[in-house]
LUMVO-420772 format. One line per 3 residues: number of its first residue (from 0); for each residue y, x, z of C-alpha. Coordinates in steps of 0.2 Angstrom, whole numbers. Layout:
LUMVO-420772
NUM> Y,X,Z | ...
//
This chain:
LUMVO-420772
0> 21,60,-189 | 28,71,-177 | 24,74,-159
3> 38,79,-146 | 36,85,-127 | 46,73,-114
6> 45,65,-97 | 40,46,-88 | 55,39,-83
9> 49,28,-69 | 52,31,-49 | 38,38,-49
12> 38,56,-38 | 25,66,-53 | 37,62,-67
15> 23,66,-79 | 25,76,-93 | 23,66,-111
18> 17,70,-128 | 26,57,-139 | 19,52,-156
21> 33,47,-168 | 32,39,-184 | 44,29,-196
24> 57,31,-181 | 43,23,-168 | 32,28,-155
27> 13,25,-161 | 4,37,-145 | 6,42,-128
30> -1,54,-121 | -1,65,-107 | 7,83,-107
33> -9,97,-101 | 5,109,-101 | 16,100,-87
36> 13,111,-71 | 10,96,-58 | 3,83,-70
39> -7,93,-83 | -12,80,-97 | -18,65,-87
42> -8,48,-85 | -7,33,-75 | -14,15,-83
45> 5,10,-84 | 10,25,-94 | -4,29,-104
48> 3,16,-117 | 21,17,-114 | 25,13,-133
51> 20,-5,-130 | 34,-5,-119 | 47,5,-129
54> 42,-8,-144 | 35,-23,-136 | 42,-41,-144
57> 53,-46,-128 | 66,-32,-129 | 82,-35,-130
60> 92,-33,-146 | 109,-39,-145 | 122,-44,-132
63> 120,-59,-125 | 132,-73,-117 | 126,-86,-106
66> 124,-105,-113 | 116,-113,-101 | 115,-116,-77
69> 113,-99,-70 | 93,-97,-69 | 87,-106,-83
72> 89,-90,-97 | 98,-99,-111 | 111,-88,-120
75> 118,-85,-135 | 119,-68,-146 | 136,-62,-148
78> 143,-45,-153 | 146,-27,-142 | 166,-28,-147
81> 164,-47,-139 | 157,-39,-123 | 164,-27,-120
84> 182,-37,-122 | 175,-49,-111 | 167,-37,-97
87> 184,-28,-96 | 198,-43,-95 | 187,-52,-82
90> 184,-33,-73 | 205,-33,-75 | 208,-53,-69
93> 196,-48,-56 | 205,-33,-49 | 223,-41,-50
96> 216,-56,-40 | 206,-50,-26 | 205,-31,-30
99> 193,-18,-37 | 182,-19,-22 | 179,-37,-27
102> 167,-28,-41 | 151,-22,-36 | 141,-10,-45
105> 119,-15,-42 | 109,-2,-47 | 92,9,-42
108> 78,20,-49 | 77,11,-65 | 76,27,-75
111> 76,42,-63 | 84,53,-78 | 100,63,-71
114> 113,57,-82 | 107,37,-87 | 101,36,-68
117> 120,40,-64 | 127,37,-80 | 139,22,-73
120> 145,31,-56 | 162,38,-63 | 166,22,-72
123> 166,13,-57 | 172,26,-47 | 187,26,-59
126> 189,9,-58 | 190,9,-38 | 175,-2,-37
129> 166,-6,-21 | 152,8,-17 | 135,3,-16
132> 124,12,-3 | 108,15,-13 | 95,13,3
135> 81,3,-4 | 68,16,-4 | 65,28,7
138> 81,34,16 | 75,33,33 | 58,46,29
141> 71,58,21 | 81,57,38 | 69,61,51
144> 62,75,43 | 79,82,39 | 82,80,57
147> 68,95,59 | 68,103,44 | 86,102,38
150> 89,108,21 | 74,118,19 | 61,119,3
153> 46,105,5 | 30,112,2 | 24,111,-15
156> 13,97,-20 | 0,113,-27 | -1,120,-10
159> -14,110,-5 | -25,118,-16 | -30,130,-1
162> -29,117,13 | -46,115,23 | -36,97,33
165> -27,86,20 | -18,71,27 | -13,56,15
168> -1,47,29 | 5,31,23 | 1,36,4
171> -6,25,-7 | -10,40,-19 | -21,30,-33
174> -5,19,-34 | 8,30,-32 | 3,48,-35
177> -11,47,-41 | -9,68,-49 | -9,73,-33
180> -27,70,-34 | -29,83,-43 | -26,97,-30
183> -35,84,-17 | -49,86,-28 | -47,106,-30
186> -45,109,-9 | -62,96,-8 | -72,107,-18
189> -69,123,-9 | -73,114,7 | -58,102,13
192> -58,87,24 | -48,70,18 | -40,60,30
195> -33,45,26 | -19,35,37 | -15,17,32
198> -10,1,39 | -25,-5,29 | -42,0,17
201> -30,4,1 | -41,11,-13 | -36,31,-8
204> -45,27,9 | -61,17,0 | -62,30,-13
207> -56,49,-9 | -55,50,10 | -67,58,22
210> -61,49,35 | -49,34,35 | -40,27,51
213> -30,10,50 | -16,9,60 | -5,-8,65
216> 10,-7,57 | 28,2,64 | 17,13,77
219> 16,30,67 | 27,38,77 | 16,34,91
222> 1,41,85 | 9,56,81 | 15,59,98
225> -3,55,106 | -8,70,91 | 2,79,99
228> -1,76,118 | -17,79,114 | -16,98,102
231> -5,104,120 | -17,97,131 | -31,106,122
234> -24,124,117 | -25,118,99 | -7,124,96
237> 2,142,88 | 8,146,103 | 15,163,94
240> 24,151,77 | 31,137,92 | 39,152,99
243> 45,161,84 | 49,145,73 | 53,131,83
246> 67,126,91 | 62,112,108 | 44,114,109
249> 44,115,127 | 57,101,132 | 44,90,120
252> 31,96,131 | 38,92,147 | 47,76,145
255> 37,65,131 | 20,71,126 | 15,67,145
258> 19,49,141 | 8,48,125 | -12,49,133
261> -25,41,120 | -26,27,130 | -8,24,129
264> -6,28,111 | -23,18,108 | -15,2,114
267> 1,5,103 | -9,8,86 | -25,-1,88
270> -35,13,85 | -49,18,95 | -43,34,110
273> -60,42,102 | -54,42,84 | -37,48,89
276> -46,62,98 | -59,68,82 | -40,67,73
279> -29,76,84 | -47,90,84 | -49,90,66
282> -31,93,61 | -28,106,77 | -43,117,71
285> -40,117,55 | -35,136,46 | -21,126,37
288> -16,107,36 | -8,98,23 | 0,82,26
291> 7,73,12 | 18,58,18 | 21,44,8
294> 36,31,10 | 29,16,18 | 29,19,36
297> 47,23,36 | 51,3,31 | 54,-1,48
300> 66,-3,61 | 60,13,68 | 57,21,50
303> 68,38,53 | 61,41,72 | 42,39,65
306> 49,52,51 | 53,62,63 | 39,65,74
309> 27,68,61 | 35,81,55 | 34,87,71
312> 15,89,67 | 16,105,56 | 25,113,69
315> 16,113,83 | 0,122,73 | 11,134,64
318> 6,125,46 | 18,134,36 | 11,150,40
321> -4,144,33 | -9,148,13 | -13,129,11
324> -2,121,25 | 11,114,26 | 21,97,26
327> 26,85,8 | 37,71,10 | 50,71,-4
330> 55,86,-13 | 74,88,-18 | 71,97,-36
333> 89,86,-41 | 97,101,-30 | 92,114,-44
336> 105,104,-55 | 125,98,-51 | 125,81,-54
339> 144,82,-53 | 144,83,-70 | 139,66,-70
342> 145,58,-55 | 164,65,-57 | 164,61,-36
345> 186,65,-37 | 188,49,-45 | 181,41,-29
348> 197,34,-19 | 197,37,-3 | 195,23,8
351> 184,10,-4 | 171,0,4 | 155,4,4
354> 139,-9,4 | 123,-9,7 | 110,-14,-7
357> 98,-19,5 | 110,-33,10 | 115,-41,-5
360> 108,-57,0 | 120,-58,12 | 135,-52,3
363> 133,-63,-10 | 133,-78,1 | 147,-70,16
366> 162,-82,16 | 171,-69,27 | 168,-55,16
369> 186,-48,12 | 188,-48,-3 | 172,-57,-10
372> 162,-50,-21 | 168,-59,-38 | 159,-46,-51
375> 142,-40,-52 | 137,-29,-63 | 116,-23,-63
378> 107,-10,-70 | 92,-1,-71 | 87,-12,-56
381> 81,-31,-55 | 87,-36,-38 | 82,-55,-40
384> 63,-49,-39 | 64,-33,-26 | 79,-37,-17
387> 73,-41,3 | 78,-58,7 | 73,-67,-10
390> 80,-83,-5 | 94,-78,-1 | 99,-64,-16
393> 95,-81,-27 | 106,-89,-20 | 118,-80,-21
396> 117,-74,-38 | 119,-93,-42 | 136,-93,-37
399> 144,-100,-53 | 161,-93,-47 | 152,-74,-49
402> 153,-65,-65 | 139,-55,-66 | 134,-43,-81
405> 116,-35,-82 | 112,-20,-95 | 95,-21,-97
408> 79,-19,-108 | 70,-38,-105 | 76,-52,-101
411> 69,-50,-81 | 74,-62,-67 | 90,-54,-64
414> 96,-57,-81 | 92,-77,-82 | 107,-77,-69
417> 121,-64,-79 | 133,-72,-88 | 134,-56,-101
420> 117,-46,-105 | 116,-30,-112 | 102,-22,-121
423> 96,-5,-115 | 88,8,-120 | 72,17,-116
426> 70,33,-111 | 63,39,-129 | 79,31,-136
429> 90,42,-125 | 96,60,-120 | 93,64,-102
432> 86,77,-90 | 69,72,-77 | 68,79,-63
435> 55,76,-48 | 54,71,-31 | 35,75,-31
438> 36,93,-38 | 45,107,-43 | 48,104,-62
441> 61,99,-73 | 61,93,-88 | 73,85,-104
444> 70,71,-113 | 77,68,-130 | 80,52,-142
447> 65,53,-152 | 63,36,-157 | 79,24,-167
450> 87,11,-155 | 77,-6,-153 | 90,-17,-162
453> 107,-15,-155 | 103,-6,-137 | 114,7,-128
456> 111,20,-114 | 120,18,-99 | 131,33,-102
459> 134,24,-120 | 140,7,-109 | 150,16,-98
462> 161,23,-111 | 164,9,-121 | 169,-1,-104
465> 182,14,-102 | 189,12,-119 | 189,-7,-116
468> 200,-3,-99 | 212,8,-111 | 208,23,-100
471> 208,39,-111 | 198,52,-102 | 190,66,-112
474> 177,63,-99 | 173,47,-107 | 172,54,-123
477> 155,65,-123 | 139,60,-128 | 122,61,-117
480> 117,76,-124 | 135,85,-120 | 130,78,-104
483> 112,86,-103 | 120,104,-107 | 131,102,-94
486> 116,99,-82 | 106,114,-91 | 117,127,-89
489> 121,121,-71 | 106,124,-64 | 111,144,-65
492> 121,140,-52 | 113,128,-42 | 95,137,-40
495> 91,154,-31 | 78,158,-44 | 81,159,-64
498> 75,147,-76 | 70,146,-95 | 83,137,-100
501> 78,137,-119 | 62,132,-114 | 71,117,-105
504> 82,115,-120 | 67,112,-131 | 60,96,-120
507> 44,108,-114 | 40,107,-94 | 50,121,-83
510> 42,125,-66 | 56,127,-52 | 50,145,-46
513> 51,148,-28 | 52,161,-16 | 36,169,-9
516> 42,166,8 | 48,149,5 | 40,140,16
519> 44,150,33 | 65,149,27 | 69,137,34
522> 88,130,33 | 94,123,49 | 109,127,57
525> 96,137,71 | 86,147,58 | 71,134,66
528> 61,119,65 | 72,107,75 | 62,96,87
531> 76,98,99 | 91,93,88 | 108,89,99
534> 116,83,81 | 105,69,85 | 103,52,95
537> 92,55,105 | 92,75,105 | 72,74,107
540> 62,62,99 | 52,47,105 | 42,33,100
543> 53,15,95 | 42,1,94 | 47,-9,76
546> 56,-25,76 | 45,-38,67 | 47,-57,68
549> 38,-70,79 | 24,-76,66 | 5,-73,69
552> 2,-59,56 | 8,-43,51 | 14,-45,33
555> 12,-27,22 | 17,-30,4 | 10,-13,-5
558> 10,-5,-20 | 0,-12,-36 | -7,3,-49
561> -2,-9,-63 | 15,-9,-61 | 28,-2,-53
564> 42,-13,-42 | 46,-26,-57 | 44,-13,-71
567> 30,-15,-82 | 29,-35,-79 | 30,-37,-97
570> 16,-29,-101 | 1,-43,-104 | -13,-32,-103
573> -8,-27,-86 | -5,-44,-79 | -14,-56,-88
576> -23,-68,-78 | -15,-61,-61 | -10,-73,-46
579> -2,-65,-33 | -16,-63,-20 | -14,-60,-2
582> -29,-50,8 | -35,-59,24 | -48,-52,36
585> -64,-63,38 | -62,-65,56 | -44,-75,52
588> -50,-82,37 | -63,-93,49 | -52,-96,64
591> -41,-104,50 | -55,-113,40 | -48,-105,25
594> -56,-103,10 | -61,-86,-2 | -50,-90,-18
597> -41,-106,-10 | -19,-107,-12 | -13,-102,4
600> 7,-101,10 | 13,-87,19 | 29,-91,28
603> 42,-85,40 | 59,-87,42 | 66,-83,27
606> 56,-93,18 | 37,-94,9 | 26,-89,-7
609> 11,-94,-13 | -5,-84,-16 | -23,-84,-19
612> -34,-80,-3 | -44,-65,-4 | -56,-63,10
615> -61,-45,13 | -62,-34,28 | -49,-20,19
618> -37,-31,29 | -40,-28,47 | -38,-43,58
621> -18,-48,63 | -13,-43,46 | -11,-49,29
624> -9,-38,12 | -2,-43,-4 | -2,-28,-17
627> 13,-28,-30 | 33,-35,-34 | 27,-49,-46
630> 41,-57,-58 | 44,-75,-56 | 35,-77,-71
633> 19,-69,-66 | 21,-77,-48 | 24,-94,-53
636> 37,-95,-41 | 45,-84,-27 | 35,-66,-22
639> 31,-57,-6 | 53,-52,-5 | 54,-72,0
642> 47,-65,15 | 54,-47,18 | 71,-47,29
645> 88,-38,24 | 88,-30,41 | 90,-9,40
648> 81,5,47 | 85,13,65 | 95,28,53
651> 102,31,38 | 102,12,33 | 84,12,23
654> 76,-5,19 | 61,-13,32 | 53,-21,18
657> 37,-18,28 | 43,-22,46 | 38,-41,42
660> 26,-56,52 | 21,-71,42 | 12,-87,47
663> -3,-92,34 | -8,-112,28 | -19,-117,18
//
């Protein structure tokens, strides 16, 4: 037995350092890595036994061709030369009929590793394919805060160690991030206060905050602003870091925060003017706050603007000054590499079409759509169980005139409706390099373990569809680990500070350094913190109320600690016994003479799912919750994206998956 140093794959912002146990070409152990600086040794229940994935009975072992109606999952093993020859000439029949955009590339965070994550980009590129615009998470968080803070470092996750004021906004941190309790923990002991922000009693605000205040859904970026009316109004501001730092702080001042009283901001929100004041006084006289924003908040039609006035926040108390202070939202540690050598960006031809992921429910179905969208080909993503618009997406991926491929590791529900199935490998069967949206490490990951039956990387995949399409690139002729150096030795160009690349090389965990003054350099085409920003519409912020529908209750579908989107709905010992479940206040539950553990239907629109009523007060009254993207075959039918809509986010084209009402029968 041997035990080698990697990282988790999943999008997932730790990206937790592993020690793999590996014996006769399998992984027997998983364990967490103490020397990985962020996560240090401790894993999340989906991870802890991530061979049971990597080896479970269900994984794919051989190409598959489909037998059967789109849907049902019948197909028949055939060969890699068959695909291949398969996927190419229909790829070629395809492009001389309706054109290359008529192909469309599907694909998200499947594997978050630098070259499998990207691994298909130039292939398609090459092939003049339609672009995909890869929204679904969190594009409209990253936009407002740019619009302040530009291209500047995010403060370190570890930074909150010497907070007195952490804020978990929108962060469901035992589902989601859970190592960032850790340093929670750490600022607790030495005195710090917890604050929780959530659109409902998640396990973080029952079981780590001080305080917790629920917030109706889609007005964060009100209570932010009535934060701020009330930190000017008060003298709670850094006068001194406003006029040194920050570029707008008086137009803010004079011609919003007026606007944004308690009251005002108390009949937005739903919360009480009195809590928004102990807030607003607790974060104002803290030494140094610390807000770590999760990606929730931002799923509505006014996601970016909310973004945007939050980071605000730090601002006006001079947090980055602070030991301790600061603002987290998503660090960009992919910048201390070039993913060029992956993404090959020249082969892009000018011109192509580009469409949003967050829509393919209509795609697939648009008529008018010239051309049509003809091929499909998915991976590292399972859009018929996390797409918005469920009903639609289904729909549309029954189109018997749309050939679609999906490289894979399970049979999920996207695969019952390809017409060709590839098996994929895992991470520990592949070459790749991790980095973090979380935290300042990178990290490789090696093939340790031999291929479960016939799987291939992505990168593998891509080349051998090159080769099918008789292109002769020596770019399509490297392996993943060519791929990785390439990647290495980049990062002596990319980042401002040097790194250990053997340590890299050898798969151990490698710290981005940063500079001591990191967090006052901030990268703006002004030098300052932008709350006045005239590259922006409109140049100051303000709050947008959200979009919604016209149904009776708000509708959050949240994050479930036992899995992550779809991934890990293999895994029995994770869902066994699990109904999808859907969290109703008791107030509701009696106006509706509903029932604790009855079948209810949440509807819309859009269309319905079932669950099993729990009746709890975590879900304040006017809003429903329902934890976790369930496969159809741990539903029992459609999930909580039957009811989400396709509409996009105010900037940057982000998904509203949250921005959603529902109406609730027994």
């Amino acid at each position: 037995m041997q035990t080698y140093p990697t990282a988790c794959p999943y999008d997932c912002p730790d990206c937790c350092g592993l020690l793999v146990t590996v014996a006769d070409g399998k992984a027997v152990r998983v364990a967490g890595d103490p020397a990985h600086p962020f996560t240090r040794g401790t894993l999340c229940p989906k991870m802890a036994h991530y061979e049971r994935t990597v080896h479970h009975p269900g994984r794919l072992r051989t190409p598959l061709r489909r037998t059967g109606k789109k849907g049902e999952g019948a197909f028949t093993p055939i060969s890699w030369p068959e695909a291949i020859q398969e996927i190419t000439a229909r790829f070629q029949n395809i492009a001389r009929e309706y054109g290359s955009e008529a192909i469309l590339p599907y694909s998200y965070a499947g594997t978050m590793g630098a070259v499998q994550h990207n691994g298909y980009h130039a292939f398609f590129y090459r092939l003049g394919a339609s672009n995909l615009l890869r929204t679904i998470c969190a594009p409209a968080k990253s936009y407002g805060v740019q619009a302040v803070m530009g291209k500047s470092f995010i403060t370190a996750p570890q930074e909150a160690q010497r907070s007195d004021c952490i804020v978990l906004w929108s962060l469901s941190m035992l589902a989601t991030d859970i190592h960032f309790q850790h340093d929670v923990n750490v600022a607790r002991q030495r005195g710090a206060k917890i604050w929780c922000i959530d659109t409902y009693e998640t396990q973080t605000m029952a079981r780590v905050a001080d305080e917790g205040i629920i917030i109706r859904p889609g007005t964060d970026g009100a209570l932010a602003l009535g934060v701020l009316h009330i930190l000017l109004r008060d003298g709670l501001t850094d006068e001194d870091f406003l006029a040194r730092y920050v570029q707008g702080w008086p137009e803010l001042a004079a011609q919003v925060l007026p606007r944004y009283t308690p009251e005002r901001v108390s009949q937005l929100t739903g919360i009480r003017a009195e809590r928004i004041e102990a807030f607003a006084h607790a974060y104002g006289r803290a030494r140094a706050t610390f807000i770590r924003l999760g990606s929730g908040f931002s799923r509505y039609t006014n996601g970016a603007m909310a973004a945007r006035l939050i980071a605000c926040l730090p601002a006006a108390v001079g947090a980055y000054a602070a030991p301790g202070g600061g603002l987290l939202s998503s660090i960009s540690s992919s910048h201390a590499i070039d993913r060029e050598c992956i993404y090959h960006t020249d082969w892009r031809q000018p011109g192509t079409r580009s469409l949003n992921m967050c829509e393919l429910g209509r795609i697939l179905n648009d008529t008018k759509l010239a051309p049509p969208v003809k091929a499909l080909f998915v991976y590292s993503s399972n859009p018929a169980a996390t797409a918005p618009d469920q009903t639609q997406v289904l729909r549309g991926l029954a189109r018997e005139d749309l050939f679609t491929v999906v490289h894979e590791r399970f049979l999920t529900d996207t695969a019952r409706y390809a017409d060709i199935v590839l098996p994929a490998t895992s991470s520990l069967e592949a070459d790749d390099l991790y980095y973090s949206y979380g935290n300042y490490c990178l990290q490789r990951g090696r093939a340790i373990v031999l291929p479960v039956g016939e799987s291939k990387s992505n990168w593998q995949v891509a080349c051998l569809l090159a080769q099918g399409m008789g292109w002769d690139e020596p770019f399509f002729r490297q392996t993943d680990s060519d791929i990785v150096e390439q990647l290495i030795v980049s990062t002596q160009r990319c980042w401002e500070q040097p790194l250990d690349l053997e340590k890299l090389r050898r798969g151990e965990p490698v710290p981005l350094p940063l500079a001591k003054d990191y967090k006052l350099d901030f990268r703006t085409p002004s030098g300052k913190l932008e709350i006045w920003n005239p590259a922006h519409e409109p140049a100051l912020p303000d709050y947008q109320p959200p979009t919604g529908d016209a149904a009776a209750f708000h509708f959050v579908n949240a994050p479930d600690p036992r899995i992550l989107d779809s991934s890990f709905n293999e895994r029995e010992e994770l869902t066994r016994s699990h109904t999808m479940e859907l969290m109703m206040h008791p107030e509701d539950a009696a106006r509706l003479h509903l029932q604790d553990g009855q079948r209810v239907t949440a509807r819309n629109t859009r269309g319905q799912a079932a669950f099993t009523l729990v009746i709890t007060p975590r879900a304040p009254q006017g809003t429903v919750v329902s934890e976790g993207v369930w496969s159809h075959a741990v539903a029992g039918g459609m999930n909580t994206n039957a009811l989400t809509a396709q509409r996009l986010t105010d900037r940057a084209g982000g998904s509203t998956f949250y921005d959603v009402k529902v109406d609730v029968i027994g």
